[in-house]
N, C-alpha and C positions, 0 to 999 in steps of 0.2 A: 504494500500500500504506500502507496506518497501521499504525503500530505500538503496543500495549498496551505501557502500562507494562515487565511482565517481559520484555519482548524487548529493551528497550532497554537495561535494566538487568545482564543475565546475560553478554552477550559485553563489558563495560566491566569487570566483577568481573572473571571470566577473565583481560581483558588487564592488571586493576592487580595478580592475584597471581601472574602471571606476564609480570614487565615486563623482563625482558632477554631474554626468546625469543619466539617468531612462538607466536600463539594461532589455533587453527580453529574450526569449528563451522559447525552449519545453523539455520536459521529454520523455525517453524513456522507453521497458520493450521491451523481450522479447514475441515472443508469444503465447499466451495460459499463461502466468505469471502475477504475483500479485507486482514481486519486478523489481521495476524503476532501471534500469544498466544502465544508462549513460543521459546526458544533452547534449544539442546540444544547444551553443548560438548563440541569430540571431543577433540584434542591439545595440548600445550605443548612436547610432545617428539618425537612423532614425525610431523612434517607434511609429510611425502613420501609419496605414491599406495604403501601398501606391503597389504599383506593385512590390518592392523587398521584400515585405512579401510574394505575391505568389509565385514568384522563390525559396525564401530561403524554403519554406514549399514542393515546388515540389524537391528539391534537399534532403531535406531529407526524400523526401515520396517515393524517389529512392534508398537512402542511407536506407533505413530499409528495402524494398521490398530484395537488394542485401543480407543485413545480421540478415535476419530472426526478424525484430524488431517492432515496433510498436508506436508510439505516444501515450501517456497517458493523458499529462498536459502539462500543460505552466506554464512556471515564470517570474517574472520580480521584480524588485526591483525599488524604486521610486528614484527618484533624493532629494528629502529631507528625514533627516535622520530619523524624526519620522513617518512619510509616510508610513502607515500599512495596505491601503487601494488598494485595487484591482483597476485598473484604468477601466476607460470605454471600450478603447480599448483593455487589458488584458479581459474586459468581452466578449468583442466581439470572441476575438481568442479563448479562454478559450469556449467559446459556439460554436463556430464554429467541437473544437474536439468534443465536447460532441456530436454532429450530428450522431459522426459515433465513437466515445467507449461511453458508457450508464454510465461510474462510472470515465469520466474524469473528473480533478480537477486543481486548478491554489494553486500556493504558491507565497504569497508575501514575499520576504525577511526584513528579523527585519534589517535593517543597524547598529544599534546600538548595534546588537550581531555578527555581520560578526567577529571580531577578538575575539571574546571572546569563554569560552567555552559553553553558553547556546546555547539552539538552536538557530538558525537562522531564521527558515520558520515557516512561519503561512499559514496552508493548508486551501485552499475556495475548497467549496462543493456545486454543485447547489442541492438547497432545494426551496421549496414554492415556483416555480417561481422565483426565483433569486440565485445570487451566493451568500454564507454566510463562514464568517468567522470560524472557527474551534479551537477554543481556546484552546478547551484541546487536539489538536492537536500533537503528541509527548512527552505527558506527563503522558498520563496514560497506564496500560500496557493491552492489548487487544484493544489500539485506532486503527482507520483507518489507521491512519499514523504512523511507526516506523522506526527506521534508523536500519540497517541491523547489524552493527557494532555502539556500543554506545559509543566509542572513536572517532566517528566521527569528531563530535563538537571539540575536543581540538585537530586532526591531523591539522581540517582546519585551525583552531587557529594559529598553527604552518608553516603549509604552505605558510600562508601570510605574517607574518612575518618576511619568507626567502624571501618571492616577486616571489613565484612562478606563479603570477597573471601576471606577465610580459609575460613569456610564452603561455596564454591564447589569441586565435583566435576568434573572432565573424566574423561573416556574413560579417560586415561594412567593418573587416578587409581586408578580401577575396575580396573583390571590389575594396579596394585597392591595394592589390598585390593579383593576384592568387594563389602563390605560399601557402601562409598562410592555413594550415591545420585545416579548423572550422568544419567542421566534426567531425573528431576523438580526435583530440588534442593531438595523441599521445605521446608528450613532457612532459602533464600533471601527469598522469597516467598511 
C-alpha cells in the first residue's frame, strides 16, 4: 500500500490533539487502487465496539459508496506514548475489514515520532492466524507499505507544530456539534 500525503497526515493530527487518550479511525483508497487517499477519524473518546462505531462505519460506508472509495485499514494510536501494540478492539475492527478486503491492515501510530520526522506508523498485517507487526514496514524500498511523497514525515512535523490539529474533526466531535466536518476535513487539506 502507498500512502498519499493526506493519509499520512490526518491520523498524526488526531493523535497530537488528542495526546493523552487512544485515537481511532479507518483508511481509505480509491477503487480498484493500491494507494490509501485519505483517513476518516472516528473516536478520542469513545473507543470501545459500542453502537457509535456502527453509525460512524455506516456513514462512511455511504461516504465512499457516494465518492467512489473504499475502506482499507484502520488506525488508532494508544493513549501511552510507548504503546506500539495493536489493541484488542483495533483487532477486532481491523478483522472485521478484512471480512470483506483480503489485504486489509491496521497501523499503530509510534507517538513518540508524531512530531518528528521518522515515520510515525507501524503497519499490522494478519498473518498465521493473527495480526502481526510489520517492522520493516516503511523502510525498505519494494515494502508493502510506502508513503507516496517521502516528505511526508517532516510536512506532518511541520503541520503540528503550527497546530493544524486544532482544525481536525473526529466522529466524537460531530456528536457534538453536527456542524463539525469529520468526513472530509476539508480545512485540513
Amino acid at each position: 500500500m502507498k500512502f498519499a500525503h493526506k493519509s499520512y497526515l490526518k491520523p498524526l493530527l488526531h493523535a497530537a490533539k488528542y495526546p493523552t487518550t487512544a485515537v481511532n479511525g479507518v483508511f481509505l483508497a480509491d477503487k480498484g487502487s493500491d494507494t490509501v487517499v485519505d483517513a476518516i477519524p472516528f473516536f478520542h473518546f469513545w473507543n470501545t465496539l459500542t453502537p457509535m462505531l456502527e453509525v460512524a462505519m455506516t456513514q462512511v460506508d455511504l461516504h465512499c459508496k457516494a465518492n467512489g472509495l473504499r475502506i482499507v485499514g484502520y488506525y488508532e494510536a494508544n493513549e501511552r506514548l510507548e504503546d506500539e501494540a495493536l489493541s484488542l478492539v483495533g483487532q477486532k475492527i481491523a478483522s472485521q475489514i478484512l471480512q470483506v478486503i483480503p489485504d486489509a491492515f491496521a497501523v499503530v501510530i509510534k507517538n513518540g515520532n508524531i512530531s518528528t520526522e521518522d515515520i510515525a506508523f507501524l503497519p499490522y498485517q494478519f498473518k498465521e492466524g493473527q495480526w502481526r507487526a510489520n517492522k520493516s514496514g516503511f523502510t525498505t524500498k519494494g515494502d508493502a507499505f510506502t508513503l507516496e511523497d517521502p516528505s511526508s514525515p517532516s510536512l506532518a512535523a511541520k503541520a503540528i507544530r503550527e497546530g493544524l490539529y486544532s482544525k481536525l474533526a473526529d466522529f466524537d466531535n460531530h456528536l457534538e456539534n453536527i456542524k463539525e466536518d469529520w468526513l472530509t476535513n476539508k480545512e485540513i487539506v
